[in-house]
C-alpha positions as CSV (number, residue, x, y, z in Angstrom):
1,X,116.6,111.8,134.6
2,X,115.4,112.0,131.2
3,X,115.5,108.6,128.6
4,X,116.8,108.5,125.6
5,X,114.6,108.8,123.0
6,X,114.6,106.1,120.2
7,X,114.2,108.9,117.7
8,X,117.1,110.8,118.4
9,X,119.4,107.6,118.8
10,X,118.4,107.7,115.2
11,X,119.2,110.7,113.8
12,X,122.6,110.8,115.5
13,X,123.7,107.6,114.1
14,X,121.9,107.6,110.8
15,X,123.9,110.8,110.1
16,X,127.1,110.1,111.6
17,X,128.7,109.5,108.5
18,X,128.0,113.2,107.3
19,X,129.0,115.3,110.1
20,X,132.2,115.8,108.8
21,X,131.0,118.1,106.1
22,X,130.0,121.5,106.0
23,X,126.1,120.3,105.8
24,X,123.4,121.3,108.5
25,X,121.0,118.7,109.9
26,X,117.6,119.9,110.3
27,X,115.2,117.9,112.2
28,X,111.5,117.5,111.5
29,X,110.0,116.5,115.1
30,X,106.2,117.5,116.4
31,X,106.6,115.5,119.0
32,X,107.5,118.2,121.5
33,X,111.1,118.6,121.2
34,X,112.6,121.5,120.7
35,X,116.4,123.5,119.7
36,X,118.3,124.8,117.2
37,X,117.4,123.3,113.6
38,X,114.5,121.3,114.9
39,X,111.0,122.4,113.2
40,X,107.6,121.1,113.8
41,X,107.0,120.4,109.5
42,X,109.2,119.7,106.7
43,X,108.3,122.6,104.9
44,X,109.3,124.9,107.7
45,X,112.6,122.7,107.8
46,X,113.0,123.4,103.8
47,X,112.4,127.0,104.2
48,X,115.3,127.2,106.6
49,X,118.1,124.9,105.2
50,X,120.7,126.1,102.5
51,X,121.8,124.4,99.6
52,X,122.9,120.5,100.4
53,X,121.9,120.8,103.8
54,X,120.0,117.6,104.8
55,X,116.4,117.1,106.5
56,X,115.8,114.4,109.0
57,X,111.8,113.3,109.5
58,X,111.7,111.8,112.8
59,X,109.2,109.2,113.7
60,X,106.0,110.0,114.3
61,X,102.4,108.8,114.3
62,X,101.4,113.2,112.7
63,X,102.4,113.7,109.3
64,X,104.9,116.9,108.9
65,X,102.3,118.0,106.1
66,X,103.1,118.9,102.7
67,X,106.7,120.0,101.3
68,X,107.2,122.8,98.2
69,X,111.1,121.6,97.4
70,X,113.1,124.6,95.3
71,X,116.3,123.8,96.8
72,X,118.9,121.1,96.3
73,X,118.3,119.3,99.4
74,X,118.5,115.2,101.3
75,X,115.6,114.2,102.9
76,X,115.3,111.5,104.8
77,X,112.7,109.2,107.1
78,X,113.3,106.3,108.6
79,X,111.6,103.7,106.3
80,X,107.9,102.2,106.5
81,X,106.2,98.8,107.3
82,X,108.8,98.4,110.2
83,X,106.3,96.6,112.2
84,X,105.3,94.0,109.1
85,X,108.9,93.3,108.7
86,X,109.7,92.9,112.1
87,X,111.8,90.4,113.5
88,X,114.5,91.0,112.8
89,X,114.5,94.3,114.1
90,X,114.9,97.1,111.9
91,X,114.8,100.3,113.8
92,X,114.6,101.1,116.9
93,X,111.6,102.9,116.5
94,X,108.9,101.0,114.4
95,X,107.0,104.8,113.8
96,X,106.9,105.9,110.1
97,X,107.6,109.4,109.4
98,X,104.7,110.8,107.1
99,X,104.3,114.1,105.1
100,X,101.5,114.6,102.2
101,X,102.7,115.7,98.9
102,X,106.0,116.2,98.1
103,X,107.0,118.9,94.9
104,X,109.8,119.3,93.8
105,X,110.2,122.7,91.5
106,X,112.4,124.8,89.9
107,X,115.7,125.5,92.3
108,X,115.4,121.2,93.1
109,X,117.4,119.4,90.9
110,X,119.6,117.1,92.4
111,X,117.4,116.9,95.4
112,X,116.5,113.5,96.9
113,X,113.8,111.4,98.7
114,X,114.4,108.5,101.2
115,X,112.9,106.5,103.9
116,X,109.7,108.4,103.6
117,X,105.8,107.9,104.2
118,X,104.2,109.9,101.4
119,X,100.5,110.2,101.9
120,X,99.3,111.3,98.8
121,X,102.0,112.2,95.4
122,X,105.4,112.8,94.7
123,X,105.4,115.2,92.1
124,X,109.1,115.5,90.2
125,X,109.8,118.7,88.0
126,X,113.2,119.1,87.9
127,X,116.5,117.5,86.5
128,X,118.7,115.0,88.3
129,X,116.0,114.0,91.5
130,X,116.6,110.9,93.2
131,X,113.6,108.9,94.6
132,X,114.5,106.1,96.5
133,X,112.9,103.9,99.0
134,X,109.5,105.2,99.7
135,X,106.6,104.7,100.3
136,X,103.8,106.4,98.0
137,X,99.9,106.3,98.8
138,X,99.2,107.8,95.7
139,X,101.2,108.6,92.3
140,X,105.0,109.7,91.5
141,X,104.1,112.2,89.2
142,X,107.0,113.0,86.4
143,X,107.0,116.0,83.9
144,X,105.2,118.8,86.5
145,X,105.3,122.0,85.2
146,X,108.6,121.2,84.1
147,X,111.0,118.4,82.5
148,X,112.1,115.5,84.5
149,X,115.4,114.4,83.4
150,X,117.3,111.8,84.5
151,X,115.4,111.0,87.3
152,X,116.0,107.9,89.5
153,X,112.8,105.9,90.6
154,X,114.1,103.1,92.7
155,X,112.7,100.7,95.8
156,X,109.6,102.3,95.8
157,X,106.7,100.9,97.4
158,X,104.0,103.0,95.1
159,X,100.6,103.0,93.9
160,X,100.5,104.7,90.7
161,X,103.6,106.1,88.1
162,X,102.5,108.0,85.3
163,X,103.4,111.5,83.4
164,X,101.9,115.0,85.0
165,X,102.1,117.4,81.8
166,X,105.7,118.0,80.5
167,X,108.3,115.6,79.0
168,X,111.0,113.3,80.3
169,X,114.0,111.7,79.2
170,X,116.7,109.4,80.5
171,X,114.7,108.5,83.2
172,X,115.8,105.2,85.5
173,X,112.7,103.3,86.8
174,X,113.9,100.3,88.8
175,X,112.7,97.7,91.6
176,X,110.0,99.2,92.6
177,X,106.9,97.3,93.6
178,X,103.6,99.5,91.7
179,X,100.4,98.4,93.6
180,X,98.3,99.2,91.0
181,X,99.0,101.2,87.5
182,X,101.9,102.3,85.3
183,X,101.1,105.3,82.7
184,X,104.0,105.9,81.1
185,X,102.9,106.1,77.1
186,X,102.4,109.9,76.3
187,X,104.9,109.9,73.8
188,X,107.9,112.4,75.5
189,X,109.1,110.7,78.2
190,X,111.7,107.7,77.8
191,X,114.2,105.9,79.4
192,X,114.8,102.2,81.5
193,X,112.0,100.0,83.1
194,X,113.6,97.5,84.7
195,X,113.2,94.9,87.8
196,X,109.9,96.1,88.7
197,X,106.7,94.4,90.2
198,X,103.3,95.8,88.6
199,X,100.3,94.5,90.0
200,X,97.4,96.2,87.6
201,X,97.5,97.8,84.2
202,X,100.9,98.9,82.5
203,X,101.5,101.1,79.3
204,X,104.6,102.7,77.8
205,X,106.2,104.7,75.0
206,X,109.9,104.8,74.2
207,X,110.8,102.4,77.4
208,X,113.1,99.4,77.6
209,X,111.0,97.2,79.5
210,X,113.1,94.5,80.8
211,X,112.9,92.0,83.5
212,X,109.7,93.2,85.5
213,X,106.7,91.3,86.3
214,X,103.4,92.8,84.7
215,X,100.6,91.2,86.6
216,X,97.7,92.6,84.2
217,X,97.3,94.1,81.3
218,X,99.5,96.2,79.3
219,X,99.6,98.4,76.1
220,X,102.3,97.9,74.1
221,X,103.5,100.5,71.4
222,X,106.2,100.5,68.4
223,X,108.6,102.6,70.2
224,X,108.9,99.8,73.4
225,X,111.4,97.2,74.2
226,X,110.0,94.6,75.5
227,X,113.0,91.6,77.1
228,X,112.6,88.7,79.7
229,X,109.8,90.6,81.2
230,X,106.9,87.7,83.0
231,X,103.3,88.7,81.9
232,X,100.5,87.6,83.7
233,X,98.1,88.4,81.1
234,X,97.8,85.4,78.5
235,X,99.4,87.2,75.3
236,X,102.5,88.8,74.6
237,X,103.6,92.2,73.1
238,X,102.4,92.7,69.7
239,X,104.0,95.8,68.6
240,X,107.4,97.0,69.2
241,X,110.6,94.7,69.8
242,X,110.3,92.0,71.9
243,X,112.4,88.7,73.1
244,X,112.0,86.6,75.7
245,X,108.9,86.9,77.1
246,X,106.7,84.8,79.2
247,X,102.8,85.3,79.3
248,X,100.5,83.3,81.3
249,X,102.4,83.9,84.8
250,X,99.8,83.7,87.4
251,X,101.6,85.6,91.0
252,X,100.8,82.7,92.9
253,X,104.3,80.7,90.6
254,X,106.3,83.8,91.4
255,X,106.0,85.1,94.7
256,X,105.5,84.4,98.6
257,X,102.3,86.3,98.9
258,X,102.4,86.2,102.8
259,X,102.7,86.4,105.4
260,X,99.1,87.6,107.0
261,X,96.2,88.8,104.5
262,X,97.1,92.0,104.0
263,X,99.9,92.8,101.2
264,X,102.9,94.8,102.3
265,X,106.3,94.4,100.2
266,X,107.4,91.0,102.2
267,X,104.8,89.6,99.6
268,X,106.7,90.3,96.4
269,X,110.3,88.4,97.4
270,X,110.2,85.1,95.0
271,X,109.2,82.0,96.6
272,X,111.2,79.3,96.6
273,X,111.7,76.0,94.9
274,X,111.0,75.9,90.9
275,X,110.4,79.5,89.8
276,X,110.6,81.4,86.2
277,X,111.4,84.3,88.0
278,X,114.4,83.0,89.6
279,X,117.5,83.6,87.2
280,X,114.6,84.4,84.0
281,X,116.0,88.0,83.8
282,X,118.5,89.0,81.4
283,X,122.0,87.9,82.1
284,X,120.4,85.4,84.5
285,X,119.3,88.3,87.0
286,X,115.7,87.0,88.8
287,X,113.1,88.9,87.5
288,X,111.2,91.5,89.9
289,X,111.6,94.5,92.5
290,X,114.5,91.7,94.4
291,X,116.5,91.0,91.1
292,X,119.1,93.1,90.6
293,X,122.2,93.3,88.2
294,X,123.5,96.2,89.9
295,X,123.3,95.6,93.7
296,X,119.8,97.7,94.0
297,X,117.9,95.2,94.6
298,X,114.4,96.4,97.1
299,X,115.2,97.3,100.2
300,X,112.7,95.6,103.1
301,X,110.9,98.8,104.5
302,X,112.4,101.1,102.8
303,X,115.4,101.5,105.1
304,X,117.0,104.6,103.6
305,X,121.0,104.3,102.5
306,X,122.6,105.0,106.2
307,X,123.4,103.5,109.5
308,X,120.8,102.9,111.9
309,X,120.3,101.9,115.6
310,X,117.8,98.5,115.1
311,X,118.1,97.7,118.8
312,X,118.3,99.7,121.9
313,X,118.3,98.6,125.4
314,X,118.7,100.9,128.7
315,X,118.4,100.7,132.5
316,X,119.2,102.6,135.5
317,X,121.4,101.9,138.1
318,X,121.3,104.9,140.8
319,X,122.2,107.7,139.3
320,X,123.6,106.0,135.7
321,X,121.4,105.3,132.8
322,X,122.9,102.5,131.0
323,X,122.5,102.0,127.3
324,X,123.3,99.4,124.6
325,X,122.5,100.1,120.9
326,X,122.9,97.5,118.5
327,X,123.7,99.2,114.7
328,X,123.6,98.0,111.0
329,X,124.9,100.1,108.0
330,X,121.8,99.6,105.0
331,X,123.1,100.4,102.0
């Protein structure tokens, strides 16, 4: 008698909710199992599916190695620091589901990114991607080898966001938590910067830069909006138009920072008791990746938009295998 696996309790429920539409599921699993629409890496999954079809990374400790996206497609992992976050339970499974760069090209736009442990860069160059609720080792790259539009950037856990080569515009950057830089000042890309956590050095050109917390430095420019943003750095913006600022900010006022020594996103909710953060954004929002006017505040972990089994229980008795799930929706 064979277990259920954690795994596939997942992908059945997490995709429940799409079954009644003409869209195949392709699984990513190199863990063994096998069948019809299961492949061993994403790319092999891509290179498969059709137009709106959706790819499911199942956990596992190999990554599914690098994706080329030229199709309009939903891809979806299971979330990341699952362990750090943990209890309450989460998933099932506490196993990421890793690939290494992720491009998406010409036949992409619309396509969209979820749930997912990116090793290295996301790379956007097409119109209309969605990036949401990832985590990123390295950059999200927009502008490559062709124009970004209206991209959505949102619950992010990333390292870097700056501009590849080629322009941008209308682009929707919000509660993400950037680890180290932002390089968005070239000149041709513009849109929204909003409810974000930047730990290190931040620059921008043609940006409303609104309610985030800049740890660092920053470079401001004429072409920048600058409102109820908290500055760690001891001045505030000299060029451009600006209202409402706060410099001097150390973290330590702001957020938890904890628990353990390590950072993870846990780190950047606000702590509690007197706070500028709290309520300091416009229209009274609380400033950072967990303020949110719009009901998108950060996701812990990255749990991607879906149901999801968070608890699952089974035993045998004779010849029955009993199971008990325990479900959440996380949108």
């Amino acid at each position: 008698m064979k277990n259920l696996s954690a795994s596939l309790l997942f992908v059945l429920l997490a995709l429940a909710a799409q079954l009644a539409s003409a869209q195949t599921i392709r699984r990513v699993n190199n863990n063994g199992v096998t069948g019809t629409n299961i492949y061993s890496t994403v790319q092999l999954a891509h290179d498969a599916a059709a137009t709106g079809d959706i790819i499911q990374l199942e956990p596992s400790t190999v990554s599914y190695g690098s994706l080329t996206c030229t199709k309009q497609l939903s891809i979806v992992g299971p979330g990341y620091f699952l362990s750090n976050n943990q209890p309450p339970a989460l998933q099932a499974s506490v196993i990421a589901a890793q690939v290494d760069n992720v491009y998406f090209t010409t036949g992409s736009a619309g396509a969209s990114l979820a749930g997912v442990t990116v090793n290295s860069s996301v790379f956007l160059g097409a119109n209309n991607l969605s990036v949401q609720r990832n985590y990123v080792g390295s950059y999200i790259y927009f502008g490559y080898s062709a124009a970004s539009n209206n991209a959505l950037v949102r619950q992010n856990y990333v390292t870097f966001l700056a501009q590849y080569s080629t322009a941008g515009s209308n682009l929707l950057i919000t509660n993400n938590i950037v680890t180290l830089d932002v390089s968005l000042n070239a000149g041709n890309l513009n849109g929204e910067f909003s409810n974000n956590v930047v730990l290190r050095y931040s620059s921008f050109d043609n940006f409303t830069v609104k309610n985030n917390y800049l740890a660092s430095n920053f470079t401001p420019t004429a072409n920048t909006t600058w409102r109820y943003n908290l500055l760690g750095s001891s001045s505030l913006p000299a060029t451009g138009s600006q209202s409402n600022n706060t410099a001097n900010v150390p973290q330590a006022t702001v957020f938890v920072l904890g628990p353990g020594s390590t950072q993870f996103d846990a780190w950047y909710k606000l702590k509690t008791g007197t706070n500028p953060a709290t309520g300091g954004g416009e229209g009274g929002v609380d400033v950072g990746a967990f303020g949110s006017a719009t009901g998108y505040a950060y996701k812990l972990s990255g749990i991607p938009a879906i149901p999801a089994i968070y608890q699952l229980n089974q035993s045998v008795t004779g010849n029955t295998l009993n199971v008990n799930l325990s479900t959440r929706s996380n949108n």
